[in-house]
C-alpha positions in Angstrom: 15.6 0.9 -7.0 17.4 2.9 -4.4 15.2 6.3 -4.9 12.1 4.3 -4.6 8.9 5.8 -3.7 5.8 5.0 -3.9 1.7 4.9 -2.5 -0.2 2.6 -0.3 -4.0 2.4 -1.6 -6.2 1.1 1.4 -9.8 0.7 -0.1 -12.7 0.0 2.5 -16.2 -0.1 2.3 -18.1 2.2 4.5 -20.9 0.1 5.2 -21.9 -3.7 3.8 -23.3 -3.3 0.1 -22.5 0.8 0.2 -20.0 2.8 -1.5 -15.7 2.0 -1.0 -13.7 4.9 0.3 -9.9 4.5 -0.9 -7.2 6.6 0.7 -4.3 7.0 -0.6 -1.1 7.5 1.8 3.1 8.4 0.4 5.6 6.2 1.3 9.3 6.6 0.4 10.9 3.9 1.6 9.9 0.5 2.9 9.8 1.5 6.2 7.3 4.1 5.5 5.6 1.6 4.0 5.7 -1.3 6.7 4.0 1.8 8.8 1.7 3.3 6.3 0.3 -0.6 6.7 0.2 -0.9 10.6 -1.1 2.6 10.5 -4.2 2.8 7.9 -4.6 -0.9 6.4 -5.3 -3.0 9.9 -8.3 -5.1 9.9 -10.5 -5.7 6.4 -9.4 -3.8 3.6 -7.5 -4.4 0.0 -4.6 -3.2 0.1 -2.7 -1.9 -3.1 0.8 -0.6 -3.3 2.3 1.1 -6.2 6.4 1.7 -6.3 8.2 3.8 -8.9 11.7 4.3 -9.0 14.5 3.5 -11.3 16.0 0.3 -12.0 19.4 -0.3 -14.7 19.2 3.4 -15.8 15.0 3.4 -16.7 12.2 4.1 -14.6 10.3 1.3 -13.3 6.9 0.9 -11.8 5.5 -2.3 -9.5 1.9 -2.3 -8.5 1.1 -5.3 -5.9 -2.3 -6.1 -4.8 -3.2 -7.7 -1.3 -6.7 -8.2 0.0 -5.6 -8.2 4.0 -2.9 -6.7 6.4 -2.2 -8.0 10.0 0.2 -9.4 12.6 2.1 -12.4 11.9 1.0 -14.2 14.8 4.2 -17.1 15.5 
């Protein structure tokens, strides 16, 4: 998938038992992803990212779910 793009989906609620607010940030390449993450999706929220690009001539999509994003603490 070399022209691989895609969306990071960072859903938080607003306040406990109120309404989610989702925001939806472009990436287009995993680098722009690896800061979308550090940028929008620190601390508690699910986390969804949706990739699309083409794979063996066809156009492909991958959708991963997460429910946190932090630091790897070693």
């Amino acid at each position: 998938m070399g022209d691989a793009r895609g969306t990071l989906f960072v859903v938080r609620s607003t306040a406990p038992g109120k309404q989610v607010r989702e925001e939806k940030v472009p990436f287009s390449d995993l680098q722009g992803l690896l800061d979308a993450c550090v940028q929008h999706a620190e601390g508690e929220a699910f986390v969804r990212v949706q990739i699309s690009g083409t794979s063996a001539g066809q156009r492909r999509r991958l959708v991963l779910d997460f429910g946190y994003f932090g630091r790897d603490e070693e």
